[in-house]
Backbone bond lengths (Angstrom), bond angles and torsions (degrees), N, CA, C in turn:
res aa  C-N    CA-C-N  psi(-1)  N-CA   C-N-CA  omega(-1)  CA-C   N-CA-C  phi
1 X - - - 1.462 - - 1.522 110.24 -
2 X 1.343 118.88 138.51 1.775 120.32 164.64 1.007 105.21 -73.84
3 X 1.291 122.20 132.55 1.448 133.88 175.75 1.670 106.48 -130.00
4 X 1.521 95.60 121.24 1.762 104.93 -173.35 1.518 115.66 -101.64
5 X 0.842 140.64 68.89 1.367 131.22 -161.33 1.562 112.81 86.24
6 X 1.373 137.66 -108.67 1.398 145.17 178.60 1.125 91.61 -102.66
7 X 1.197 143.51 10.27 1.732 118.23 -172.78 1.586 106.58 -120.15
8 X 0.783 124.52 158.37 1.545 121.40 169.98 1.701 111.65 -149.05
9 X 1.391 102.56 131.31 1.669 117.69 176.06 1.334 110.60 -112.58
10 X 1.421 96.00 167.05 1.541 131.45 -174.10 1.390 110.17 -73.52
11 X 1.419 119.10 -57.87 1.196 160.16 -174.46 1.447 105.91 -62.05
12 X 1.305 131.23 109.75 1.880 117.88 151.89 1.386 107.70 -86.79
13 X 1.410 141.85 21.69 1.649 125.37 162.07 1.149 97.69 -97.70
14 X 1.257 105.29 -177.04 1.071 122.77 165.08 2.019 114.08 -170.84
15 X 1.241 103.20 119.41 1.257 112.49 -149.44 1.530 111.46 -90.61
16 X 1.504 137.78 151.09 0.981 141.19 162.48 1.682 97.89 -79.25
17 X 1.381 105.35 176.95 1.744 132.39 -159.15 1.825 104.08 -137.60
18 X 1.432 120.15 -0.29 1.288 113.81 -144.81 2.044 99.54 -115.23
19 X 1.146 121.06 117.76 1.531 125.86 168.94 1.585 117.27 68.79
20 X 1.401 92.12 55.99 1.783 104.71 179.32 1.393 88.42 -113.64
21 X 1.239 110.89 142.65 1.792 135.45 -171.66 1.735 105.55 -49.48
22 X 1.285 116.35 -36.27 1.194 122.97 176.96 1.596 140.85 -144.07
23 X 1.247 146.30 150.60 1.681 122.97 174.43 1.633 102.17 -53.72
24 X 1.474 110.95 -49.68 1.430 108.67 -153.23 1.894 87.27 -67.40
25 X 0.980 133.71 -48.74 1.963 129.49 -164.41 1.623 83.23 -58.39
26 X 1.321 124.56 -63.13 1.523 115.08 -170.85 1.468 118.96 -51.50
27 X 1.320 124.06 -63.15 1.309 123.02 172.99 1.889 112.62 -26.95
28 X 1.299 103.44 -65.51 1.284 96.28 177.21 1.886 144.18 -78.47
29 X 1.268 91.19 0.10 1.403 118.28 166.89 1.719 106.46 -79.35
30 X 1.297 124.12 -49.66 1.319 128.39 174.04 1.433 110.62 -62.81
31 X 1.200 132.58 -22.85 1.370 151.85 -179.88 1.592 121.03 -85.36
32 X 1.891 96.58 -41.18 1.631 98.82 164.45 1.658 108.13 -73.51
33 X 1.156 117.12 -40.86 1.319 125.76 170.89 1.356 120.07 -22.49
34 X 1.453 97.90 -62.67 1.936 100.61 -154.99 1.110 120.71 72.55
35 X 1.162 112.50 -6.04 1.891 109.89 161.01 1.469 103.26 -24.45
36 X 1.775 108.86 157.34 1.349 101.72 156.71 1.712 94.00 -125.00
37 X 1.268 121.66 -3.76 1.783 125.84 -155.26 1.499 94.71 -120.31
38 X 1.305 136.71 91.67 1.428 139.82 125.56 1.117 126.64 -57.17
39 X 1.576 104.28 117.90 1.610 125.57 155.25 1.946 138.35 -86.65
40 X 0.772 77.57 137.57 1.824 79.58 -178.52 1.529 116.74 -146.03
41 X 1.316 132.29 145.10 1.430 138.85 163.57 1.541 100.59 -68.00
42 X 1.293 96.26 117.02 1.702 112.03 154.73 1.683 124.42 -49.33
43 X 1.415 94.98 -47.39 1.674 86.24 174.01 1.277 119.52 -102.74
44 X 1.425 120.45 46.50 1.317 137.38 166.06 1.569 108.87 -101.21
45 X 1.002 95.87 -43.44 1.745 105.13 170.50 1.385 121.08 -117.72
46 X 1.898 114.51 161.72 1.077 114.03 -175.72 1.844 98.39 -109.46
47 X 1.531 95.42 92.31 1.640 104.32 149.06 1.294 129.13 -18.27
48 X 1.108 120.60 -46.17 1.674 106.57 -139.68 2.162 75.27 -122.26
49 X 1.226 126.53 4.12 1.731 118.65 -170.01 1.331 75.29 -101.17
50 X 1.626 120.32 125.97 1.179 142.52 141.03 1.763 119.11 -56.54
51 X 1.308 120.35 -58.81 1.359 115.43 158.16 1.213 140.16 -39.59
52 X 1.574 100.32 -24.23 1.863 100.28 174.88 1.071 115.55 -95.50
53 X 1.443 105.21 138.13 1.317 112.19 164.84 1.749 147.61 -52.89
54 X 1.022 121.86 105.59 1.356 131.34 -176.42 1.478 131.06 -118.87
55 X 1.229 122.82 149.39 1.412 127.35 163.12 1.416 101.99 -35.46
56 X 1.258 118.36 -92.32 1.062 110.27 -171.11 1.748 131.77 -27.06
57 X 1.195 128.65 0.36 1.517 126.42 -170.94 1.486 82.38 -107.78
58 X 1.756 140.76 -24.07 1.178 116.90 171.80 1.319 147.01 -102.76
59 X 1.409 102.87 26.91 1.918 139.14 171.41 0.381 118.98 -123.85
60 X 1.398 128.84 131.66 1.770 137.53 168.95 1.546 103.51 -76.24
61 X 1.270 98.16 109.69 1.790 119.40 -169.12 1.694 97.25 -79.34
62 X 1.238 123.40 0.68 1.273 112.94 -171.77 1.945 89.80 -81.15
63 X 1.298 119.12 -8.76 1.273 115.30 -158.97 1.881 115.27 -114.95
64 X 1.797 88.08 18.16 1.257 96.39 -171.53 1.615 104.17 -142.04
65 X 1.372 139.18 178.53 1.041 154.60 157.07 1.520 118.43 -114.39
66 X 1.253 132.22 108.66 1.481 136.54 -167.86 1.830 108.49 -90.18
67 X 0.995 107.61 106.33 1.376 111.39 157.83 1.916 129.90 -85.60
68 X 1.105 122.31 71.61 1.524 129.23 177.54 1.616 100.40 -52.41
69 X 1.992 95.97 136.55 1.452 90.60 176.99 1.667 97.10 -133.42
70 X 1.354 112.48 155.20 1.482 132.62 -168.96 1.598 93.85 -60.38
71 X 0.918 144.39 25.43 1.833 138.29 -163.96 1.484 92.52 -59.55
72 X 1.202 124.89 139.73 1.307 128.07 147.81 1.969 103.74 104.46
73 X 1.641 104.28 10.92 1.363 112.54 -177.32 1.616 98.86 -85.35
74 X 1.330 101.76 159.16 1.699 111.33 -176.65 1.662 103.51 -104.99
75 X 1.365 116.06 -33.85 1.362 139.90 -116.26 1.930 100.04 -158.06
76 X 1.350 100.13 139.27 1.945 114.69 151.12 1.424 113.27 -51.46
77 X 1.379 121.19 -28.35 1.383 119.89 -141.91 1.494 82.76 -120.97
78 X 1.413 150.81 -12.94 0.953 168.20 175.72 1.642 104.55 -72.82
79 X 1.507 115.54 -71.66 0.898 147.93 -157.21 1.813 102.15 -52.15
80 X 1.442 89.67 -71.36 1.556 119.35 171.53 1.133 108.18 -29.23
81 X 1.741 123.78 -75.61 1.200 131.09 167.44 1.579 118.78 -33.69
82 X 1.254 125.84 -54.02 1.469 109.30 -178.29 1.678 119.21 -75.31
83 X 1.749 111.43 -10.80 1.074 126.75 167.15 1.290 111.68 -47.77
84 X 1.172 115.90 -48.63 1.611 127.34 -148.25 1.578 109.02 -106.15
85 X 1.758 98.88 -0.82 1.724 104.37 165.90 1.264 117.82 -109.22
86 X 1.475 90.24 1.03 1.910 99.33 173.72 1.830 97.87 -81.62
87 X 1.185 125.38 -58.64 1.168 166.09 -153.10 1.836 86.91 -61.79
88 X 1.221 100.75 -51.49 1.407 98.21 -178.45 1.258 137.04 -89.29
89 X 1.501 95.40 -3.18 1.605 109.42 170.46 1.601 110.66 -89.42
90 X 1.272 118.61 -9.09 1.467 131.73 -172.00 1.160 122.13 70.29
91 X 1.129 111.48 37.44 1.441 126.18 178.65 1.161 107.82 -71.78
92 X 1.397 138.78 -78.68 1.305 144.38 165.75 1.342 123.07 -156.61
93 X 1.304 124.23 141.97 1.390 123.04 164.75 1.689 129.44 -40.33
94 X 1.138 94.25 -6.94 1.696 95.74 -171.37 1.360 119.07 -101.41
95 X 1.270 132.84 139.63 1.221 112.64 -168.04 1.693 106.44 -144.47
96 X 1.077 122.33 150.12 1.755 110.70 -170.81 1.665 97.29 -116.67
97 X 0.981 121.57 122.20 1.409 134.76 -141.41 2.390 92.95 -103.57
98 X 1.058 93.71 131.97 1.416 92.96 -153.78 1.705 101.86 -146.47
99 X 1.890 113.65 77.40 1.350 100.18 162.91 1.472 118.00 -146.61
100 X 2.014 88.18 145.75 1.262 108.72 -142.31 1.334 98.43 -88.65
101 X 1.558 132.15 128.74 1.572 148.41 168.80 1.953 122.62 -73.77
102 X 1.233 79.36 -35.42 1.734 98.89 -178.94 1.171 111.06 -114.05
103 X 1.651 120.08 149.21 1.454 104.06 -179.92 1.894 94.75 -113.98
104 X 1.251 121.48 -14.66 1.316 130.67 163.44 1.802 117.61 -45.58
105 X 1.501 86.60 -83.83 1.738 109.33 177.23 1.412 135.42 -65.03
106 X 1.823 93.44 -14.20 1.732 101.88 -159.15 1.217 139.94 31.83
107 X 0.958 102.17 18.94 1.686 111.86 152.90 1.356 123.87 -58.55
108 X 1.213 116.02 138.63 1.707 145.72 -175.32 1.215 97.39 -52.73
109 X 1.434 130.75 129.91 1.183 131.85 154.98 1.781 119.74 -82.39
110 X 1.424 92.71 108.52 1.274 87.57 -168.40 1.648 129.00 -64.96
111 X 1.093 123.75 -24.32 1.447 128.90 161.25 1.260 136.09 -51.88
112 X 1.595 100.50 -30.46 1.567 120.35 176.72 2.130 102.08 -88.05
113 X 0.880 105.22 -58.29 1.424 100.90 162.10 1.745 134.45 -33.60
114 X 0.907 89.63 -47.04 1.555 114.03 -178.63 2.044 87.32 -63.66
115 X 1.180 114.17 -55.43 1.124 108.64 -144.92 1.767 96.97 -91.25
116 X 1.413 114.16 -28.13 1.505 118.71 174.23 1.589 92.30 -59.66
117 X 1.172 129.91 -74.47 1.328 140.35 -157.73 1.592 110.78 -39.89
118 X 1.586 113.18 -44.48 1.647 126.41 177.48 1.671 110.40 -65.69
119 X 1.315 105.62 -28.04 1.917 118.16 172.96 1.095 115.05 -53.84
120 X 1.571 100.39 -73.30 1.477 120.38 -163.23 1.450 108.62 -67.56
121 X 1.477 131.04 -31.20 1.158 140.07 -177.58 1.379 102.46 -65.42
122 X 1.451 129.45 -49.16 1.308 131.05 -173.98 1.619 97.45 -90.24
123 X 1.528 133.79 35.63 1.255 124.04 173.83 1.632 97.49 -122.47
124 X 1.826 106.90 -17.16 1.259 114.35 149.55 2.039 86.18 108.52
125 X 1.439 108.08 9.83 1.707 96.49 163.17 1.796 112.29 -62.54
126 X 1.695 83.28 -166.25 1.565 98.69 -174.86 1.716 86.66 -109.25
127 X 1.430 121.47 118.08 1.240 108.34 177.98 2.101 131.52 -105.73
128 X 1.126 114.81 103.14 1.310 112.09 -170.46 1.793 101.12 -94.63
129 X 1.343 113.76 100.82 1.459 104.19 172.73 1.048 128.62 -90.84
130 X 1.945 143.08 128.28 1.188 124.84 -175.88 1.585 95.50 -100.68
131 X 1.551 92.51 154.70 1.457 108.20 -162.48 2.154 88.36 -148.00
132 X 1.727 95.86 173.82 1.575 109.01 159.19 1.109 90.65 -57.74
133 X 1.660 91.59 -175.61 1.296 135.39 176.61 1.642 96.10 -99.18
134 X 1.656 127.80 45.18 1.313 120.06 178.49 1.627 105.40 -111.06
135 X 1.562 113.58 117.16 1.416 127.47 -165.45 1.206 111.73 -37.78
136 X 1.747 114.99 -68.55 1.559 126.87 170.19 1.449 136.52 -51.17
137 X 1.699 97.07 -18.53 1.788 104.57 175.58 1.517 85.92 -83.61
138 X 1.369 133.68 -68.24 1.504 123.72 -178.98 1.470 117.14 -24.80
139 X 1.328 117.34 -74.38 1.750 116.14 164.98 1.458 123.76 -15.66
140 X 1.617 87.78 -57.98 2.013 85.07 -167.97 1.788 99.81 -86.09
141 X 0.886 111.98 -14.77 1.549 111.84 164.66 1.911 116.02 -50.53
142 X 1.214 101.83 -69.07 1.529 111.06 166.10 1.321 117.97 -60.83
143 X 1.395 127.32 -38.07 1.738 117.99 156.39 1.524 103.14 -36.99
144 X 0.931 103.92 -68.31 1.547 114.37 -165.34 1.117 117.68 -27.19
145 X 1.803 132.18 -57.11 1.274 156.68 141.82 1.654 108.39 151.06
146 X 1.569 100.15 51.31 1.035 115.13 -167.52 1.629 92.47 -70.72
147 X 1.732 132.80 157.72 1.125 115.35 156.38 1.968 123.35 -118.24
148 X 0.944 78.41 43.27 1.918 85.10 177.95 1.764 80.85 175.67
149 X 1.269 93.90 134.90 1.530 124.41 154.05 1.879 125.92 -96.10
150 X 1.185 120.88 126.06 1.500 124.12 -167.68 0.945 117.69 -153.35
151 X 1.501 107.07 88.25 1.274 123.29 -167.29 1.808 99.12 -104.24
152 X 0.782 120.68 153.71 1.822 153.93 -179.88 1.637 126.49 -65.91
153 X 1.399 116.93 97.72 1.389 106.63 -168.12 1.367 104.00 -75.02
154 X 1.246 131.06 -19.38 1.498 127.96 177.59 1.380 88.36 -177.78
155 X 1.612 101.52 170.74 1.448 112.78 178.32 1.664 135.61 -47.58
156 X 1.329 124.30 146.53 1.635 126.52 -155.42 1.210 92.57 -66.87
157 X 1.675 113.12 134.17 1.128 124.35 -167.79 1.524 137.55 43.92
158 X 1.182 119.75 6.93 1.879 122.00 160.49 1.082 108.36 -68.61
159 X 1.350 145.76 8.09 1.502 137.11 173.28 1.516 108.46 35.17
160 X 1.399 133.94 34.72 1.846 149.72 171.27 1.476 98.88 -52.22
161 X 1.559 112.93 -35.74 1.584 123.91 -143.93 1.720 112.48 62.88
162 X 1.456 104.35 -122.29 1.642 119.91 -153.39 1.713 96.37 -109.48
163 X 1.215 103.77 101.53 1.710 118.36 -169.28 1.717 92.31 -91.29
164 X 1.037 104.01 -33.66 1.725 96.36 -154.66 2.068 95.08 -124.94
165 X 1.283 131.63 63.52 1.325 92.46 175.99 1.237 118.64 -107.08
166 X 1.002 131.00 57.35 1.804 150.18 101.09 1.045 112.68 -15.21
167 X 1.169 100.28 -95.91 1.707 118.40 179.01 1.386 114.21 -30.63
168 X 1.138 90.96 -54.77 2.121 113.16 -179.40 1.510 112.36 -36.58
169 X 1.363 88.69 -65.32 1.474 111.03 -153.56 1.888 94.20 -77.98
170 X 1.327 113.60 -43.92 1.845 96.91 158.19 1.151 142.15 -60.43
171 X 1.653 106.04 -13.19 1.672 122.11 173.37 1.420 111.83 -71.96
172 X 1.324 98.15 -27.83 1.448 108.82 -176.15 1.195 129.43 -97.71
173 X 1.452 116.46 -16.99 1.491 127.59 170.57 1.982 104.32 -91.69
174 X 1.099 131.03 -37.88 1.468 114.88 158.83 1.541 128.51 -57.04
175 X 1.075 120.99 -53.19 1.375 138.02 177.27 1.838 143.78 -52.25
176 X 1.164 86.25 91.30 2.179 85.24 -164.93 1.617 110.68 -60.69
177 X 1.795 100.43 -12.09 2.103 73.56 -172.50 1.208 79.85 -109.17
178 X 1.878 102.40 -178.83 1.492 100.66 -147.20 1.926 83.09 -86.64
179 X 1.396 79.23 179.75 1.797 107.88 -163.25 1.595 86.57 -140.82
180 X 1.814 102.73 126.38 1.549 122.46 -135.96 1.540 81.33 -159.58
181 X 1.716 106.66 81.14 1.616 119.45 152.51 1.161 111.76 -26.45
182 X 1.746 130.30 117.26 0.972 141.32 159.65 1.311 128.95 -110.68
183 X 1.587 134.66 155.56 1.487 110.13 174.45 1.749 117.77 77.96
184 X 1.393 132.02 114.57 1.307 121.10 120.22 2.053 87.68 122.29
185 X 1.295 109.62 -28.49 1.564 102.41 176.84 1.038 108.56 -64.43
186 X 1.958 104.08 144.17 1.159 118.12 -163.63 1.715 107.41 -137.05
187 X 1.548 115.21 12.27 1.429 97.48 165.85 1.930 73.12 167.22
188 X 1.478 86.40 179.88 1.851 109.71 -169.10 1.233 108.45 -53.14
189 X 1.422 127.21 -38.80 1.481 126.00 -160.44 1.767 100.82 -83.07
190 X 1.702 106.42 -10.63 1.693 91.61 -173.69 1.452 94.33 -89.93
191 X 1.123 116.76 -37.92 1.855 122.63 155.49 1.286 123.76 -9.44
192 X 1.067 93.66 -77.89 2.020 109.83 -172.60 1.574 99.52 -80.71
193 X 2.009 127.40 -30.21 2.046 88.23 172.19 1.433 108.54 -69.49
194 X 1.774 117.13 -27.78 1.640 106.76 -158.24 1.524 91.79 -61.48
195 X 1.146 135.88 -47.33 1.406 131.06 -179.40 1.495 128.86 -54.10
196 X 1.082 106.05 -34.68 1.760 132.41 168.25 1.293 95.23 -46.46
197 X 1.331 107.92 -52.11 1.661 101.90 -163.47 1.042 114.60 -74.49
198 X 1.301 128.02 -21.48 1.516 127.74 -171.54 1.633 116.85 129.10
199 X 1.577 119.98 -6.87 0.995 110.89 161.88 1.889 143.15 -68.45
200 X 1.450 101.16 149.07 1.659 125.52 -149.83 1.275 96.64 -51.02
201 X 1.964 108.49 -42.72 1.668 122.57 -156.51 1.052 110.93 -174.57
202 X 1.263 132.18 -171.95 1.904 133.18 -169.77 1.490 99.66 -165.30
203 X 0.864 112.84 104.28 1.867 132.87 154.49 1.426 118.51 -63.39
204 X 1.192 134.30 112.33 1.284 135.75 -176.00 1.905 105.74 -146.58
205 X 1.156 85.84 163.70 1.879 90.83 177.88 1.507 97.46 -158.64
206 X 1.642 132.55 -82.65 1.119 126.14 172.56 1.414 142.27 -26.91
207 X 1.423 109.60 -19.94 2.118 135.53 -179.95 1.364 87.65 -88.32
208 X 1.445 151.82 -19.41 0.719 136.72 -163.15 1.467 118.36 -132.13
209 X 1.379 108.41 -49.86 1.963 107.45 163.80 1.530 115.20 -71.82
210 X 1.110 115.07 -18.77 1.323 139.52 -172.51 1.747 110.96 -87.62
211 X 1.453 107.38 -2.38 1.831 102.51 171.88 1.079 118.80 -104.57
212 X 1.784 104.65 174.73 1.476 81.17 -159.99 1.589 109.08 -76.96
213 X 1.617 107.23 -6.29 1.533 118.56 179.77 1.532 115.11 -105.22
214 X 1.522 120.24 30.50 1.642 87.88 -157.58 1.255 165.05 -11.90
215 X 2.123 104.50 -46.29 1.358 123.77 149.43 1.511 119.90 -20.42
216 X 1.408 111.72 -55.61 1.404 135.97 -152.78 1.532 95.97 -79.03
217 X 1.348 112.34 -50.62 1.651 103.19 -179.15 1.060 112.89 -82.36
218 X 1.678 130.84 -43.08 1.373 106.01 151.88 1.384 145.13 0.00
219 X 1.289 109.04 -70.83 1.537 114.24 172.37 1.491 100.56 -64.75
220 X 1.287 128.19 -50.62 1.526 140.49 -161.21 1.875 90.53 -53.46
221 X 1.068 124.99 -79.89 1.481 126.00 179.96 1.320 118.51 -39.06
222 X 1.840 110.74 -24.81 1.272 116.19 -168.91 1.522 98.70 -65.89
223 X 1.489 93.06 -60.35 1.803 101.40 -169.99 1.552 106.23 -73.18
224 X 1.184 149.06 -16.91 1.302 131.38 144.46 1.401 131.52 -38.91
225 X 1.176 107.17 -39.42 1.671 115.59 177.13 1.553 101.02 -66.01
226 X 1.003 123.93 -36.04 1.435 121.69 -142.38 1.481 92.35 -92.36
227 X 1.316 111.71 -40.66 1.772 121.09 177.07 1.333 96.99 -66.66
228 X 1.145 132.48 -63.33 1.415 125.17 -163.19 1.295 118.58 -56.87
229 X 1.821 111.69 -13.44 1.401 98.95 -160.04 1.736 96.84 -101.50
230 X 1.854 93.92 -23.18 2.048 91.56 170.36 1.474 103.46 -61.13
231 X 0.803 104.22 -63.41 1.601 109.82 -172.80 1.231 102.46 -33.83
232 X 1.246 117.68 -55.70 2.119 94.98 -176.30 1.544 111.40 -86.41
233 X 0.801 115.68 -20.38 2.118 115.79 155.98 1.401 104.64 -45.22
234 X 1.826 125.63 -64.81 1.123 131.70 -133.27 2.069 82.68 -85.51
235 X 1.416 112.86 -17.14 1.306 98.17 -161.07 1.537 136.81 76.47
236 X 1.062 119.31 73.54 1.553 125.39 173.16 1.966 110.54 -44.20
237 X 1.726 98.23 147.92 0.999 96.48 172.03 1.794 122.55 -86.29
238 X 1.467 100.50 162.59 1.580 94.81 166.60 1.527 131.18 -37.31
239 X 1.211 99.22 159.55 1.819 99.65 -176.62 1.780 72.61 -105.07
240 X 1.955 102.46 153.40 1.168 125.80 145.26 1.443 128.18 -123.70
241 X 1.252 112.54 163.02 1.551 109.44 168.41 1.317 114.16 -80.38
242 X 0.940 128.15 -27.68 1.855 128.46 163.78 1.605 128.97 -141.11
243 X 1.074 72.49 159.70 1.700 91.54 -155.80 1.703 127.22 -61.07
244 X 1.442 102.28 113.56 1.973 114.10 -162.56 1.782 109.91 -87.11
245 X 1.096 92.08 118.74 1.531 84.42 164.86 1.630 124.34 -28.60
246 X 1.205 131.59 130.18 1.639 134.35 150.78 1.344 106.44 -78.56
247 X 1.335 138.42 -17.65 1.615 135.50 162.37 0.845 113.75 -97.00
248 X 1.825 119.71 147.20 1.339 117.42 172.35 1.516 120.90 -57.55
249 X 1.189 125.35 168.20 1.361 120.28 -173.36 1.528 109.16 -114.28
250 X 1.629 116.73 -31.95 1.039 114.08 170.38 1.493 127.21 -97.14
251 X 1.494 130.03 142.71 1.459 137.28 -177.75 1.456 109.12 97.76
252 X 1.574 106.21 31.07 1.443 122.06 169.60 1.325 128.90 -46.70
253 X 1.469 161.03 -164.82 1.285 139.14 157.94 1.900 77.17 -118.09
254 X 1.567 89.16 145.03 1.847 101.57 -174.35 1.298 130.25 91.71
255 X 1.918 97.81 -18.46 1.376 106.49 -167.14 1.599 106.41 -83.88
């Protein structure tokens, strides 16, 4: 089970909410899923307008856990603030901490992160920060008392997949809370290596509102996760440079 702080799920995805063709295609994509952890940008929508229309009016949220993320922050002080309007709508304590340095690359500014993450922690949220794939910003992230690490297989929404897993695969061998692929997956097979490697979970939205079937990848990402994650339980064998018998060699007939 992923376990985020006090909570623990069934589920290792965890799905974005953002530019699927429809509520009704989304609703049921989150449903092929099995997600139990929905994410969404706060200042994409208006929370607190009863008249507008939202995802949220077409799920029974009793059957989900909402993670709101700072998307669209410049700034710590940015960040915080939309933290604390998630927080106040009672959405949930948890918040996935999200600020952007570049307006090209969208990449995390790591300085501002560092410093949102030390706020909100002492404001007493649940803090999931996405960051690069940079080993030492991960580290001081978890000093911090960060509780999930989420670092970036490639840029938000390029579907690249796993550019760096180096990086990856050291984020993931230092780090006790789980480490929750964020950013940049682009279909099942980037699914099952981030999992191969040892990762907690995989955050995606675009691989999935973004196909030409969503429904269809839905499940498709579903069962990738799930392979990827036996597969690194069950332990893969060694790589060689040449090629070993799969039959025994000795007690041949002739031999």
């Amino acid at each position: 089970m992923l376990k985020i702080a006090n909570q623990t799920f069934q589920s290792r995805l965890l799905l974005g909410t953002g530019k699927y063709p429809s509520f009704d295609i989304q609703k049921e994509a989150v449903a092929v899923s099995e997600t139990e952890i929905l994410t969404f940008a706060v200042r994409r929508m208006d929370i607190f307008e009863e008249g507008q229309p939202n995802f949220l009016e077409q799920l029974d949220l009793s059957n989900y856990t909402l993670l709101p993320n700072t998307a669209g922050a410049k700034t710590a002080e940015e960040a915080v603030r939309i933290a604390k309007l998630a927080k106040a709508s009672g959405l949930c304590d948890m918040i996935k901490v999200e600020v952007i340095g570049d307006n090209r690359t969208l990449l995390p500014d790591p300085v501002e992160t560092l410093k949102a993450t030390e706020m909100l922690l002492e404001e007493g949220f649940i803090v999931l920060p996405y960051t690069s794939d940079d080993v030492v910003l991960a580290k001081r992230l978890e000093e911090l008392g960060s509780h999930a690490i989420m670092p970036g297989a490639s840029p938000i929404g390029s579907g690249k997949g796993i550019i760096n897993p180096l990086n990856l695969q050291f984020i993931i061998e230092q780090t006790k809370v789980p480490v929750i692929v964020d950013a940049g997956i682009g279909s099942p097979k980037d699914v099952t290596y981030a999992m191969e490697l040892g990762a907690d979970g995989i955050l995606l939205n675009t691989a999935v509102s973004g196909a030409n079937d969503p429904v269809k990848m839905a499940r498709a990402v579903k069962l990738a996760l799930e392979a990827g994650r036996l597969g690194y339980e069950a332990g893969r064998i060694e790589e060689k440079d040449y090629a070993v018998a799969s039959s025994p060699t000795t007690g041949m007939v002739g031999s």
